[in-house]
C-alpha positions as CSV (number, residue, x, y, z in Angstrom):
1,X,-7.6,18.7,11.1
2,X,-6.2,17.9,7.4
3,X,-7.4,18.9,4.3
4,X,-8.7,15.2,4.2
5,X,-10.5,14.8,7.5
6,X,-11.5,18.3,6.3
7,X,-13.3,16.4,3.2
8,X,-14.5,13.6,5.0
9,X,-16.2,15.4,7.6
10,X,-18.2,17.7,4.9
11,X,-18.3,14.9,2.0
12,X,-21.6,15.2,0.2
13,X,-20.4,12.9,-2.1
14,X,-20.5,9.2,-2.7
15,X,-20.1,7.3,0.7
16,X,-17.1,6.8,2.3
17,X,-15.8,4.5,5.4
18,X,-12.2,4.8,7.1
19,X,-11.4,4.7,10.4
20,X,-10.6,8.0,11.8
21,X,-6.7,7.5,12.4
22,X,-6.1,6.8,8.8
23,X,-5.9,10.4,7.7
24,X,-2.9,11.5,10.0
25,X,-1.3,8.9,8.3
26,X,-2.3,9.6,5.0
27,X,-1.2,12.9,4.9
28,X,1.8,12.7,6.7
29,X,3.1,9.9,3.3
30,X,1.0,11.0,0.6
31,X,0.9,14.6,0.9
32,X,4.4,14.9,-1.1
33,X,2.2,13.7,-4.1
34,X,-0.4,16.4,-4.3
35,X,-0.6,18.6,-7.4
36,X,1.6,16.4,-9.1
37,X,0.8,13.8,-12.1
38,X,0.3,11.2,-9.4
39,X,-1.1,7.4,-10.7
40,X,-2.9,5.6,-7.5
41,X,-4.7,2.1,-7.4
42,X,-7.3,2.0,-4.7
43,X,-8.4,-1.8,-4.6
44,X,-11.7,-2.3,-3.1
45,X,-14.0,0.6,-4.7
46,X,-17.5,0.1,-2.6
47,X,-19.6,3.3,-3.1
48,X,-16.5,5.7,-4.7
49,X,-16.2,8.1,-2.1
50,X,-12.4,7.0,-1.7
51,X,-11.8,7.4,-5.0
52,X,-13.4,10.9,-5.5
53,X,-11.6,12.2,-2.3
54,X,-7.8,11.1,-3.5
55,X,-9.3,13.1,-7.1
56,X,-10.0,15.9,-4.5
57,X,-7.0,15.4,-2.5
58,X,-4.2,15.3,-5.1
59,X,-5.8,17.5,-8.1
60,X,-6.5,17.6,-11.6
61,X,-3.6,16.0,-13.0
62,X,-3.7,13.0,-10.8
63,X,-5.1,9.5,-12.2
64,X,-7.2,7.4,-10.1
65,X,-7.8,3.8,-10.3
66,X,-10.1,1.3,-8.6
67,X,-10.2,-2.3,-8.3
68,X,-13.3,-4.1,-7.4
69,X,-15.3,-7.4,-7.8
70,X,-18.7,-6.1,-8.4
71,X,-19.5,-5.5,-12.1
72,X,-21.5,-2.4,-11.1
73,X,-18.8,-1.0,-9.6
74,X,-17.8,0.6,-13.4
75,X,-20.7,2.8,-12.9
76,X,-19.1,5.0,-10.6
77,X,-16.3,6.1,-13.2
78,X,-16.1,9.6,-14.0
79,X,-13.1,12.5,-14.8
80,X,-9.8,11.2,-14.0
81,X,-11.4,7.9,-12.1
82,X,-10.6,4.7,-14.0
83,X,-12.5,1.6,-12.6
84,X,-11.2,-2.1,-12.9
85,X,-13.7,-5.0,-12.6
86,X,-11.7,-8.5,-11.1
87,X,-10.3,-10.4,-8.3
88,X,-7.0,-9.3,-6.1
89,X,-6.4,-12.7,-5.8
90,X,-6.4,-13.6,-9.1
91,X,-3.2,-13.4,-10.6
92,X,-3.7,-13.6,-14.0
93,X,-6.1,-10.1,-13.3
94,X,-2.9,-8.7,-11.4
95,X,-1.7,-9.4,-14.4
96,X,-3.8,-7.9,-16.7
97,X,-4.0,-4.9,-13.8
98,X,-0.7,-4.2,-14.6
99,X,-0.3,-3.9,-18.1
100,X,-3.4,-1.9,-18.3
101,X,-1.7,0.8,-15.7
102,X,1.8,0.3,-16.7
103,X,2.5,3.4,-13.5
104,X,1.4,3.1,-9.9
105,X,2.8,5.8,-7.3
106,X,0.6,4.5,-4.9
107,X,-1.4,1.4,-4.2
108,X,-4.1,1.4,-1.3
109,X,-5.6,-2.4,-0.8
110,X,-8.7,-1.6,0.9
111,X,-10.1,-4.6,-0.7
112,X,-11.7,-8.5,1.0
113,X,-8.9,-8.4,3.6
114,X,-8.6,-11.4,3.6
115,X,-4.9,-13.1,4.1
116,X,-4.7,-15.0,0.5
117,X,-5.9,-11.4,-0.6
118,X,-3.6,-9.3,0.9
119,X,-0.5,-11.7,0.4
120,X,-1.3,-12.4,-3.3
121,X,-1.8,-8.9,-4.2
122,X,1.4,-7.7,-2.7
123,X,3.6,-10.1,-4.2
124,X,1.9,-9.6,-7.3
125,X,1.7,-5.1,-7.4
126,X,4.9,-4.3,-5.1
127,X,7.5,-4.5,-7.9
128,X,5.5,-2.8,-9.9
129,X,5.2,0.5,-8.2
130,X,7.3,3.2,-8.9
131,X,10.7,3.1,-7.7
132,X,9.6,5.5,-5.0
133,X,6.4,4.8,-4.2
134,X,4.3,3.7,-1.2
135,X,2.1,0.6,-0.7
136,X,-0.6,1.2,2.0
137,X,-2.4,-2.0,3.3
138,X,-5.5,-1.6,5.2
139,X,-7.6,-3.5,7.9
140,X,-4.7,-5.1,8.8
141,X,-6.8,-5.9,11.8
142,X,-8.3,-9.0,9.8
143,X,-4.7,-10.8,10.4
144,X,-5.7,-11.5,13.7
145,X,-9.5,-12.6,12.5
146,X,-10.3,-16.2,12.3
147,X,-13.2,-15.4,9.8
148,X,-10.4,-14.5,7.5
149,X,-7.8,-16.7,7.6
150,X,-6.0,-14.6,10.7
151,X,-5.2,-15.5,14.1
152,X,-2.9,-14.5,16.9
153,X,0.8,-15.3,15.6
154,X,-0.8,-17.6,13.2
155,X,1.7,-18.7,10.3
156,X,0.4,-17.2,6.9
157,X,-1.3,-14.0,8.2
158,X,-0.5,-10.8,6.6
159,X,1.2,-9.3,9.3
160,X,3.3,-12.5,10.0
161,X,4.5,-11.8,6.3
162,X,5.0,-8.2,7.1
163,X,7.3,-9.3,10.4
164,X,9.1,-11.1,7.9
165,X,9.4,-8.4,5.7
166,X,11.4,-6.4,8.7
167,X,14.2,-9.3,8.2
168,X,14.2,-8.6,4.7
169,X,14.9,-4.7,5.7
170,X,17.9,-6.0,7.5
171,X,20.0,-8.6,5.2
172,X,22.7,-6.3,4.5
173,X,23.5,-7.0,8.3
174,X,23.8,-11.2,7.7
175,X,26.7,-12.1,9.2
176,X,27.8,-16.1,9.0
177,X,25.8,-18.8,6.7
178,X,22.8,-18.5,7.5
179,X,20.6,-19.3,4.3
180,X,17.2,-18.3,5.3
181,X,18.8,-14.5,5.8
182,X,19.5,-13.3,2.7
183,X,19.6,-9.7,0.7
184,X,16.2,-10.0,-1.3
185,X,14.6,-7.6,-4.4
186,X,12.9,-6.3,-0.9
187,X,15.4,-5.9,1.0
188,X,16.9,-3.6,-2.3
189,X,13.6,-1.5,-3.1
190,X,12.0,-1.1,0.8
191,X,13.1,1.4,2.4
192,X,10.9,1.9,5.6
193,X,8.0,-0.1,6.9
194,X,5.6,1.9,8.9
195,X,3.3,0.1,11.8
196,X,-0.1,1.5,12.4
197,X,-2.9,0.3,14.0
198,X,-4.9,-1.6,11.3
199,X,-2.5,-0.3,8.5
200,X,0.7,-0.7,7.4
201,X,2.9,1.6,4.5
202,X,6.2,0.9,3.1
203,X,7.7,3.4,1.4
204,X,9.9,2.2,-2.2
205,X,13.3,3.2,-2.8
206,X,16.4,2.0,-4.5
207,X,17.8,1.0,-1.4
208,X,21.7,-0.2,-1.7
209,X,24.1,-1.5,1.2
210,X,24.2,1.0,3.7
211,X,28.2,2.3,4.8
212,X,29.2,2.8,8.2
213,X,31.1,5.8,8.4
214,X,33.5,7.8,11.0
215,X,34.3,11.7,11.4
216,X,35.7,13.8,14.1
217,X,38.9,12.6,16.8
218,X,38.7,9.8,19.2
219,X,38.9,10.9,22.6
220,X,38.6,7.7,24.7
């Protein structure tokens, strides 16, 4: 057991949902970022128990920021927890979002889960995390949903954008004209995409053409 199924189990604090497998996975990416100055955007606040477990989690210098639609949600601010009040799929809010936290290290969207939601808020908040930073999407699960916008293979799901994404991770490699293949300001700042039931992370980096390289004697 983590230090964060550790917390979970014995919260006393505000209420907090996640399915069990998450924390594996949070700890194995985000676990670099404890006890540092880390910035992280949770969207989707609910009761705050998220947010007071990543204040637990990463320490007293980290900054933690929630997005919600509920006005009330503001009410659960306290030390180091900043709350937002709009819409993820609102891009003029994105916009505002971001020039009200001009750093993100991490972004969590644990918000509706819906597809517009999911697609508009990446487009909109992955430039603008931190060169190395990680974007975790949750309840991917939804994609394949009808009640919200998903469906099995269905064009315009999040995780049909996400498979596209994987092409994006590989344009160095075009070869010949194809024009729907091409290096993208994705395919230059993601540097892994990471699969998990009901959750996907990509990690950020500055990610140039990769060189194929030889040592050693041939012997055949």
């Amino acid at each position: 057991m983590n230090d964060l199924e550790e917390y979970f189990e014995n919260n006393t604090g505000n209420l907090i949902n996640k399915w069990t497998h998450y924390f594996e996975a949070y700890d194995r990416y985000l676990s670099r970022y404890r006890g540092t100055d880390v910035h992280i955007l949770e969207i989707g606040v609910r009761h705050g128990g998220s947010l007071q477990m990543w204040k637990h989690y990463f320490g007293p210098q980290a900054r933690i920021y929630g997005v919600d639609v509920h006005p009330r949600s503001r009410e659960l601010e306290e030390d180091q927890i900043e709350i937002f009040v709009g819409d993820q799929e609102n891009v003029d809010f994105l916009a505002q979002l971001k020039r009200s936290i001009p750093r993100i290290d991490i972004l969590l969207d644990d918000g509706g889960h819906t597809m517009g939601q999911q697609i508009t808020t990446f487009e909109h908040m992955f430039h603008h995390i931190s060169s190395n930073g990680i974007y975790i999407c949750e309840d991917t699960h939804t994609s394949y949903w009808s009640t919200f916008g998903g469906g099995f293979r269905k064009p315009g799901t999040f995780m049909e954008f996400c498979k596209g994404l994987v092409d994006d991770l590989h344009a160095y490699h075009k070869r010949g004209r194809n024009s729907d293949f091409n290096v993208t300001e994705y395919t230059r700042s993601i540097e892994a995409i990471h699969f998990y039931d009901s959750m996907v992370i990509m990690e950020k980096a500055e990610v140039v053409e990769p060189e194929l390289v030889y040592t050693g004697k041939a012997r055949l």
